[in-house]
SERO-4910 file (N, C-alpha, C, O; in steps of 0.05 Angstrom, whole numbers):
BEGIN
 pado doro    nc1    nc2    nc3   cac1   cac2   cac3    cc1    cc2    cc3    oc1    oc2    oc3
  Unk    A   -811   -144    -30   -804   -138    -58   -785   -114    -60   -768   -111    -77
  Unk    A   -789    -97    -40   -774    -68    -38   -740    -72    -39   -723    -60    -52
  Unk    A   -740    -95    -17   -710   -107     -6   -694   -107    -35   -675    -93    -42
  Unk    A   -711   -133    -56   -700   -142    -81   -693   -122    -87   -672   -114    -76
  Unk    A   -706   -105   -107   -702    -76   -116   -674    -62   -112   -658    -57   -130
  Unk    A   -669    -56    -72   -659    -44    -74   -627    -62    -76   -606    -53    -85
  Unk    A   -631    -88    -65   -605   -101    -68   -598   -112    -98   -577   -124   -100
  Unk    A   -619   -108   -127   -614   -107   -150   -595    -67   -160   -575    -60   -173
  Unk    A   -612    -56   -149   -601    -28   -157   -572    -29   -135   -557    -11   -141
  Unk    A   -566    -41   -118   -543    -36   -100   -520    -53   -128   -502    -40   -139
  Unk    A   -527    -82   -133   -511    -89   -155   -512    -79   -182   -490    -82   -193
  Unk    A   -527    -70   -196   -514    -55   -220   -496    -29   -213   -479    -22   -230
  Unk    A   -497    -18   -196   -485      5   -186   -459     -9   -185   -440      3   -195
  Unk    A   -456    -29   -174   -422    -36   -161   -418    -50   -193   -397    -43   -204
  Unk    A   -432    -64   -204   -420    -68   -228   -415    -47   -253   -398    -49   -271
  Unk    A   -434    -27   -248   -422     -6   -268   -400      4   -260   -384     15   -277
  Unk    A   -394      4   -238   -367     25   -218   -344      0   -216   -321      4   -206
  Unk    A   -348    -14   -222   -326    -36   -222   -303    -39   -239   -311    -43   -262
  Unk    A   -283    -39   -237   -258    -40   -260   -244    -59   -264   -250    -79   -251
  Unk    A   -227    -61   -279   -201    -89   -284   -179    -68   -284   -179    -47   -297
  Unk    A   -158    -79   -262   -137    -71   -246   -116    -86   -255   -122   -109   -258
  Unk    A    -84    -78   -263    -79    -85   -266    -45    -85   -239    -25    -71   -243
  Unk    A    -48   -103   -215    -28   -104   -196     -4   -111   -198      0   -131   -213
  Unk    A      9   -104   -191     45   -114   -199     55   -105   -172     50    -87   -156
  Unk    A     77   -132   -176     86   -137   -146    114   -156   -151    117   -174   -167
  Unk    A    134   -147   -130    159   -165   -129    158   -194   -120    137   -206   -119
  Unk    A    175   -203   -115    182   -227   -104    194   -223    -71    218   -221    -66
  Unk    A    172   -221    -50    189   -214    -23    178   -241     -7    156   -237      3
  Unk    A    181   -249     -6    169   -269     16    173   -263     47    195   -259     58
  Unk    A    155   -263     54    124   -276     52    108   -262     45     84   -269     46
  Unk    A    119   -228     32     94   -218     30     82   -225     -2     57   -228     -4
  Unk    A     97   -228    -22     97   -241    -50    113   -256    -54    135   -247    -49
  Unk    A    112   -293    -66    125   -290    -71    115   -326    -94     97   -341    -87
  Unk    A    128   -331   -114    124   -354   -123    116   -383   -113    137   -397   -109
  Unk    A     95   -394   -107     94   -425    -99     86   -450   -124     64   -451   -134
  Unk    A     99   -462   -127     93   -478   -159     91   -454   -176    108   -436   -177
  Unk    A     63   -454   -192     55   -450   -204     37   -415   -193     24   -397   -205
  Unk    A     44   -419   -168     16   -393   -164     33   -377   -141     50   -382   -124
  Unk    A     14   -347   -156     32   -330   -134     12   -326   -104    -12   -321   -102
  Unk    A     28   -328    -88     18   -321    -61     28   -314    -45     52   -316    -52
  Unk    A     27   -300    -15     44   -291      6     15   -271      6     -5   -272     -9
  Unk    A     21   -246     34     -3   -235     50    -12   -215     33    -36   -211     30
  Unk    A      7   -201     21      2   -181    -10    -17   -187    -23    -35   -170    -27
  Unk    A    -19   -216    -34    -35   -224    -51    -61   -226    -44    -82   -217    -53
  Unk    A    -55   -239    -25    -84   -250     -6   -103   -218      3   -128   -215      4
  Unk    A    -84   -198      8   -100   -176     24   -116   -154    -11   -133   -137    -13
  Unk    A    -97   -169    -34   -103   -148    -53   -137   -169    -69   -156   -156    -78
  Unk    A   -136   -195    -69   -145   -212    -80   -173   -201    -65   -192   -194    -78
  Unk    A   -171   -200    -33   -192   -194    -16   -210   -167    -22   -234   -165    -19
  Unk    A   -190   -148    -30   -193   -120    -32   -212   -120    -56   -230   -104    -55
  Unk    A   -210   -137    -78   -224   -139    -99   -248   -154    -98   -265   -148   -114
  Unk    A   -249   -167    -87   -272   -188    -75   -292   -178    -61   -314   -188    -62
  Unk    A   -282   -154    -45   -303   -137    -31   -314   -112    -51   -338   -108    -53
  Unk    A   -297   -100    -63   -301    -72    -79   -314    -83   -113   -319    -66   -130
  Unk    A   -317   -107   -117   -330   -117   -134   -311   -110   -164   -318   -114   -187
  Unk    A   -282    -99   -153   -266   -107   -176   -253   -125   -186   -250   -143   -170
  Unk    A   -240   -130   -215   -223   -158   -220   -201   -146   -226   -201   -125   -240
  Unk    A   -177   -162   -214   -154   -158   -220   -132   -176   -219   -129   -195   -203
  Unk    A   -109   -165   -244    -97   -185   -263    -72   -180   -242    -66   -156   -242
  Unk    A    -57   -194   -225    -36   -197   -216    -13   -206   -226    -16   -230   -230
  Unk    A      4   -201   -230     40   -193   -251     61   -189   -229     63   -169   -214
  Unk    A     78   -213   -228    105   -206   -218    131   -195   -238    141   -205   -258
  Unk    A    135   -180   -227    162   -163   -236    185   -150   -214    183   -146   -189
  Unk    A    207   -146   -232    223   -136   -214    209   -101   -202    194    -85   -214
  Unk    A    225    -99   -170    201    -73   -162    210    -47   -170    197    -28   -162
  Unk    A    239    -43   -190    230    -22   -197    213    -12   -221    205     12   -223
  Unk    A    208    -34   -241    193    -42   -252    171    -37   -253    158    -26   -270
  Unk    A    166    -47   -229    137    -40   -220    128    -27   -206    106    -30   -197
  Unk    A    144     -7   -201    140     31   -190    138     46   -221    116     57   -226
  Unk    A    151     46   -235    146     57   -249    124     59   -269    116     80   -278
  Unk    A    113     26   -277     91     25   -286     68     35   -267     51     51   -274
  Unk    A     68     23   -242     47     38   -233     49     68   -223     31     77   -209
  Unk    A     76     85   -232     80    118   -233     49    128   -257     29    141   -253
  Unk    A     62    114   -281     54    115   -303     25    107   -319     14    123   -335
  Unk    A     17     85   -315     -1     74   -326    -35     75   -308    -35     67   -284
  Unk    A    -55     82   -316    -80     80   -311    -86     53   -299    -71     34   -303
  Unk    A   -108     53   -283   -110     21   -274    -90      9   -260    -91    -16   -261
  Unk    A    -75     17   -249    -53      1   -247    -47     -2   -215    -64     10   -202
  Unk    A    -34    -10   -205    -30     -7   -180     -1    -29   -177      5    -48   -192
  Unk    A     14    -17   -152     45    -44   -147     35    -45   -103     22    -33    -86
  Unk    A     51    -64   -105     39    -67    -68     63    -93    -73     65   -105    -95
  Unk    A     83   -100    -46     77    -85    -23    103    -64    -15    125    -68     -4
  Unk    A     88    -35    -27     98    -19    -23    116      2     -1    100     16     13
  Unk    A    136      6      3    139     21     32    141     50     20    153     59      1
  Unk    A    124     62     42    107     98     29    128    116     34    123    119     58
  Unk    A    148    132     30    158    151     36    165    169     27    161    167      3
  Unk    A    180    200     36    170    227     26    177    220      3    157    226    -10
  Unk    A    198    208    -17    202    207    -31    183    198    -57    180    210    -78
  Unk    A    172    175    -49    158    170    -65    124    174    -65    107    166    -80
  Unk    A    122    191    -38     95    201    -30     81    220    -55     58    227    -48
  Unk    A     86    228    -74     77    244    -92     76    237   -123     71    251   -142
  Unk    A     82    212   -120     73    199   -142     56    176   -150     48    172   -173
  Unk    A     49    160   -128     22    157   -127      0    157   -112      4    174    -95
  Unk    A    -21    147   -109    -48    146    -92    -44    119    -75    -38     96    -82
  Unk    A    -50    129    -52    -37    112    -33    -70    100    -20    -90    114    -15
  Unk    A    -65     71    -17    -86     52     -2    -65     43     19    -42     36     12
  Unk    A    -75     44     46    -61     27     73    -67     39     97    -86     53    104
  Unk    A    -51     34    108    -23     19    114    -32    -11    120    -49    -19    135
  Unk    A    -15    -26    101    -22    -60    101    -11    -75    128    -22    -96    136
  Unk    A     14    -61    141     25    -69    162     46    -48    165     49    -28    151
  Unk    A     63    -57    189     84    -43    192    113    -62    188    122    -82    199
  Unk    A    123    -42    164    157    -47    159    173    -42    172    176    -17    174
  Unk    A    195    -61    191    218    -36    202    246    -59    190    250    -84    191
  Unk    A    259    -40    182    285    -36    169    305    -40    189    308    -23    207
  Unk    A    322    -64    190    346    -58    203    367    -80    199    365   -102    188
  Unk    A    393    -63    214    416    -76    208    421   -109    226    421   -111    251
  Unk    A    426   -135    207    432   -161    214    463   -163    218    476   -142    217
  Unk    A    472   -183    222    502   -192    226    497   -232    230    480   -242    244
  Unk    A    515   -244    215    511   -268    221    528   -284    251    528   -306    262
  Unk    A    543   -255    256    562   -268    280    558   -247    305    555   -223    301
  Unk    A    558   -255    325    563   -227    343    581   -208    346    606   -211    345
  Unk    A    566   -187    349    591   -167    337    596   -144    363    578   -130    372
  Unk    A    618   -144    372    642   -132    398    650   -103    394    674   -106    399
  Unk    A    648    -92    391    610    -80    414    595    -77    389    601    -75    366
  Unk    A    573    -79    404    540    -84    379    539    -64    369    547    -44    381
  Unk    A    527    -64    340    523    -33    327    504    -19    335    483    -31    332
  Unk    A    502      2    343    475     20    359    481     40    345    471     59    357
  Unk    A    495     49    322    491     73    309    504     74    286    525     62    283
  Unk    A    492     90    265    502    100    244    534     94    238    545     77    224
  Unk    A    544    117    254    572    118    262    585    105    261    607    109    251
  Unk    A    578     76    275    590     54    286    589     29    256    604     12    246
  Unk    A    566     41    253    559     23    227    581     28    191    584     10    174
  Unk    A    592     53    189    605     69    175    635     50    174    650     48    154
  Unk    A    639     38    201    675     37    211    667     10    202    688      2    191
  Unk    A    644    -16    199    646    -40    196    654    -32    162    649    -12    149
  Unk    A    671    -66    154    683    -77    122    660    -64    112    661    -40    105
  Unk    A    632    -82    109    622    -75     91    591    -88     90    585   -112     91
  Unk    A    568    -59     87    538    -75     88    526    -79     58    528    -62     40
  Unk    A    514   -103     54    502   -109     33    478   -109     34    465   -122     50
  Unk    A    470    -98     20    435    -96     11    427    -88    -28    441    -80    -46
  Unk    A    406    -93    -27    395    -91    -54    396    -57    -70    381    -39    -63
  Unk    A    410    -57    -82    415    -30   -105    374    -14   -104    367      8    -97
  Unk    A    359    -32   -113    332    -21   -109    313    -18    -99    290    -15   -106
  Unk    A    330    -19    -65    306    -16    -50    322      8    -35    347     12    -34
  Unk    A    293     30    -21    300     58    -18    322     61      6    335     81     10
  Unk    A    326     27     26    341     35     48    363     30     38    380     33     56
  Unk    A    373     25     20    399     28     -5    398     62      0    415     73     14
  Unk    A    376     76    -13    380    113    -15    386    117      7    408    129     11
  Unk    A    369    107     29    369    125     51    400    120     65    410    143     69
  Unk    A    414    104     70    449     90     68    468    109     65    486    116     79
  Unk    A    454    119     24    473    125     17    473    162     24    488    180     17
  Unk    A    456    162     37    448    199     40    451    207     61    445    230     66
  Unk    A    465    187     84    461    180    115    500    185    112    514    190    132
  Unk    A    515    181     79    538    191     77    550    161     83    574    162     85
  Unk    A    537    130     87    560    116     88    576    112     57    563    118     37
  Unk    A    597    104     56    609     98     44    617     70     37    629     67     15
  Unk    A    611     48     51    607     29     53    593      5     49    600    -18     58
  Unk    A    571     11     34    545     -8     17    557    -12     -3    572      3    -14
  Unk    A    547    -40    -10    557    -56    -30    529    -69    -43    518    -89    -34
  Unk    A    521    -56    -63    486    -58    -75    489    -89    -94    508    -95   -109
  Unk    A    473   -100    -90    466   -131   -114    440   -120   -116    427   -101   -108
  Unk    A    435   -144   -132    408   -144   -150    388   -152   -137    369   -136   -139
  Unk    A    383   -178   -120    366   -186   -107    367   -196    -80    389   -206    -77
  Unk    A    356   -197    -63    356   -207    -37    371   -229    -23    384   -232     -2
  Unk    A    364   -245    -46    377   -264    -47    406   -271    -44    421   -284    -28
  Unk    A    409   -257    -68    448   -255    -69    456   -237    -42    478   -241    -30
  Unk    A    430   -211    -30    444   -215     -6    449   -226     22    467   -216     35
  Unk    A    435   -247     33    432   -264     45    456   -287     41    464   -301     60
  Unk    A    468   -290     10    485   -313      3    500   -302     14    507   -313     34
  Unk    A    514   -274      7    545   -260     11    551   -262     39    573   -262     49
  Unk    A    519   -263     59    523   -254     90    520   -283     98    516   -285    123
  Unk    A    521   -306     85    529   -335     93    547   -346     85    551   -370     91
  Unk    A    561   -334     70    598   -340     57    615   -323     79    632   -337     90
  Unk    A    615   -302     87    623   -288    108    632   -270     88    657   -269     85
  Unk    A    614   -252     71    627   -234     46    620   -203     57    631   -182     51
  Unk    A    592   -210     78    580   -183     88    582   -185    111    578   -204    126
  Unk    A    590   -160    115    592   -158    160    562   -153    160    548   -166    175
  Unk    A    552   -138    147    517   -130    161    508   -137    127    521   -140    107
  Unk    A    472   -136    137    462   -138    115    438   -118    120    431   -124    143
  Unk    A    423    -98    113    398    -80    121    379   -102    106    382   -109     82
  Unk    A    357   -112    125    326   -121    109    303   -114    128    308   -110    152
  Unk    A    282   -112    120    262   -122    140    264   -137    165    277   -158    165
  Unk    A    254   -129    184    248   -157    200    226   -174    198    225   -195    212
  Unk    A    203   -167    180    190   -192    164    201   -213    151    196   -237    157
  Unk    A    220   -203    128    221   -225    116    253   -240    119    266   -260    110
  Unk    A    256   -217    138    295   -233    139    292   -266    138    301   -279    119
  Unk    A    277   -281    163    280   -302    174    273   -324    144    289   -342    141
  Unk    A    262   -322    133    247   -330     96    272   -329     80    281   -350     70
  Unk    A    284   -306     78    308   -304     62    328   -318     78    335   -340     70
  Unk    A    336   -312     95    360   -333    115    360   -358    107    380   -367     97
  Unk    A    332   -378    111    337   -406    100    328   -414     76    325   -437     69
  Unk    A    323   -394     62    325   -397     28    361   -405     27    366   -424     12
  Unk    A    381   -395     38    404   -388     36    421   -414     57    445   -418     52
  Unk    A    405   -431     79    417   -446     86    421   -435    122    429   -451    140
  Unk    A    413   -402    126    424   -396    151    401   -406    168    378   -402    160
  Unk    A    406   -419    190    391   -409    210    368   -384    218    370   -373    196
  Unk    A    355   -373    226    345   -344    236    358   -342    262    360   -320    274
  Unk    A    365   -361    269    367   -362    306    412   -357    295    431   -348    308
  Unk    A    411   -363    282    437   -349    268    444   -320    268    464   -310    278
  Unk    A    420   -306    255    428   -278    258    425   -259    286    407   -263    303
  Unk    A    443   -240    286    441   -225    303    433   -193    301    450   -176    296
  Unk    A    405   -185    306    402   -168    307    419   -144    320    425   -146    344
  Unk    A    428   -116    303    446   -102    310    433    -73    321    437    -65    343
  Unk    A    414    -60    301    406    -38    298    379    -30    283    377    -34    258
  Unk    A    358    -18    296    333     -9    277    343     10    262    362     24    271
  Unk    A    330     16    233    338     39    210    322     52    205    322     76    206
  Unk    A    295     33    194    276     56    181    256     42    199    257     18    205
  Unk    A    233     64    209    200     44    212    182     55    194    179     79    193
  Unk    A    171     41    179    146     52    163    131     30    153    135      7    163
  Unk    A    113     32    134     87     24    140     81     11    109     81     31     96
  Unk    A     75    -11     91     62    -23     69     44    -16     66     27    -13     83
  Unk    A     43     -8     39     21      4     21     11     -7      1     22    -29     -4
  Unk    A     -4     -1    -13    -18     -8    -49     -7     28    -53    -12     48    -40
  Unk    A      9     21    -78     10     51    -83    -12     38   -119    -12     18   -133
  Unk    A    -23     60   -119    -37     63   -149    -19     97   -160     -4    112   -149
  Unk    A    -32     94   -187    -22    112   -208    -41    136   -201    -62    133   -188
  Unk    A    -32    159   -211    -38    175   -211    -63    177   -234    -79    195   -231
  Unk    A    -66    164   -250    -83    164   -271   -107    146   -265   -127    142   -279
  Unk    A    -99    137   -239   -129    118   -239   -143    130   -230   -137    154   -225
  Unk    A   -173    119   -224   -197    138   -205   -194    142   -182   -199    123   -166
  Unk    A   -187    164   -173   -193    174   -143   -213    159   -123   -211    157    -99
  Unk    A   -238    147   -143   -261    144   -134   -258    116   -121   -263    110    -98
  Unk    A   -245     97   -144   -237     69   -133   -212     74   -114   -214     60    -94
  Unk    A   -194     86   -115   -178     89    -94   -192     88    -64   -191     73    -44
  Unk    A   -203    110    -70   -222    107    -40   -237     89    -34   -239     83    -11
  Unk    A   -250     78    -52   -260     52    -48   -248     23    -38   -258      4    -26
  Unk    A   -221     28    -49   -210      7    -45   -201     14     -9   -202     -4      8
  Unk    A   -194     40     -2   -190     50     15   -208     48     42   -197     50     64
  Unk    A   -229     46     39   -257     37     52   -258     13     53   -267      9     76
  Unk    A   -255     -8     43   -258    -38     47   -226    -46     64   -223    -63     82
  Unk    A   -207    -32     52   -184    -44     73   -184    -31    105   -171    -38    124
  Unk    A   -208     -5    104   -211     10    133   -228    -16    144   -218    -26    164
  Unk    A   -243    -24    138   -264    -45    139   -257    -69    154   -266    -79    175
  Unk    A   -235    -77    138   -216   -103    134   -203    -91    171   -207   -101    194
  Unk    A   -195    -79    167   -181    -66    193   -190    -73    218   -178    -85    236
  Unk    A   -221    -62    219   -240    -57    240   -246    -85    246   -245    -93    270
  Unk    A   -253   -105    222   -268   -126    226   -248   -150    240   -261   -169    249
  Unk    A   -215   -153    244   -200   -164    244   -193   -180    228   -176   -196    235
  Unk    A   -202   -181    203   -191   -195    170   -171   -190    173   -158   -206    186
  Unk    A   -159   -169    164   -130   -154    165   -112   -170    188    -91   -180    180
  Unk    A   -117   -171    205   -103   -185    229    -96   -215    222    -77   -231    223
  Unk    A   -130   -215    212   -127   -255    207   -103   -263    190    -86   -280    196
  Unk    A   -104   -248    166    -82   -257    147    -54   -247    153    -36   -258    141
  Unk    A    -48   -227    171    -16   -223    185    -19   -245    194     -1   -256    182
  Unk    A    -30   -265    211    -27   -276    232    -24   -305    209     -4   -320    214
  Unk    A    -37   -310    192    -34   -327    166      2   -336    167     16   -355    175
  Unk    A      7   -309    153     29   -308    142     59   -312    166     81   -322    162
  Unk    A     50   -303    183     69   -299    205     77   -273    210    100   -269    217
  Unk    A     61   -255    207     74   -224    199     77   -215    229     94   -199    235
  Unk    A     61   -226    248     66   -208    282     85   -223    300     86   -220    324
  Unk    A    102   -240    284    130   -247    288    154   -235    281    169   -251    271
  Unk    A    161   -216    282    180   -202    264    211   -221    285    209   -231    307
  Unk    A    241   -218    263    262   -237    277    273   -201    291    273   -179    280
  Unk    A    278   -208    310    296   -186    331    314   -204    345    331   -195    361
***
């Protein structure tokens, strides 16, 4: 009878401590991204999980991601994923992770005489295209090239670097290979040139939410870690493939 008790007092506890979350997230595939009707990719799956264990519910919203930095700067409850954490944006919100590791670097759809291995080298090519709102856009432009050419979405840059419009393009090596034949390329097409950034996916939450669920949520993805969940669903998605 003791057991009942205490596994009745263990659930009102998680249900009084329980919240409605409200997540927001881009369109990246594979880590988010539209299928029919429903959203899915490893983001989803790892945040859906996160809630499932911590006994919260939460309302998932695609938006564009600067969009959804800022609401989740701003708003209580809130949280955006899949986030990449850096000094920059380290101080504005409460950070759950690391969901995996991001690394950033320079593509080319042709081989390129002699390969780019540096900054430098990268400055003298026509011209790299990448997305106006993502931070390796900042980091580009602070690194002093002169040479980025920002669009709106991923998409359009992947098209420009299969018309022959972009000598390089900066993405992930997660999701390049996803965006390539959205676009018609090959993966076995591109040619890796140069690593840029390495860092690491996050859940960033707001500053206004509870510390308390943060950590909580923080504890079930340490969990997720230990137990090899976390592994299962990279391995789902294809995430310990990265294209090089």
């Amino acid at each position: 009878m003791s057991w009942l008790v205490g596994c009745l007092l263990s659930f009102l506890a998680l249900s009084a401590s329980a919240a409605e979350l409200r997540m927001l997230t881009d369109s990246h595939a594979p880590l988010q991204f539209q299928q029919g009707n429903e959203l899915v990719g490893f983001g989803v799956d790892v945040v859906h999980e996160l809630a499932a264990r911590t006994g919260d519910s939460v309302q998932v919203q695609q938006m564009p991601l600067l969009r959804a930095l800022r609401n989740a700067a701003s708003e209580p409850d809130t949280g955006a994923f899949t986030v990449l954490r850096n000094a920059e944006r380290e101080p504005r919100y409460q950070w759950v992770g690391p969901l995996l590791e991001v690394d950033i670097a320079l593509y080319s759809a042709k081989p390129l005489q002699p390969a780019i291995t540096s900054l430098e080298q990268a400055r003298r090519v026509g011209r790299i295209v990448l997305p106006r709102k993502w931070s390796s856009y900042d980091y580009l432009r602070q690194q002093g090239l002169n040479n980025l050419y920002g669009v709106d979405t991923p998409e359009q840059m992947m098209h420009l670097l299969q018309i022959g419009r972009a000598d390089l393009v900066a993405v992930d090596t997660i999701s390049v290979a996803t965006l390539a034949r959205e676009v018609g390329l090959s993966p076995g097409e591109l040619h890796f040139q140069m690593p840029l950034i390495a860092g690491h996916g996050y859940i960033a939450f707001s500053p206004q939410t509870d510390p308390a669920l943060v950590a909580r949520w923080q504890r079930a993805l340490d969990e997720m870690q230990r137990n090899g969940r976390l592994r299962q669903l990279r391995q789902r998605w294809q995430l310990d493939r990265p294209t090089r």
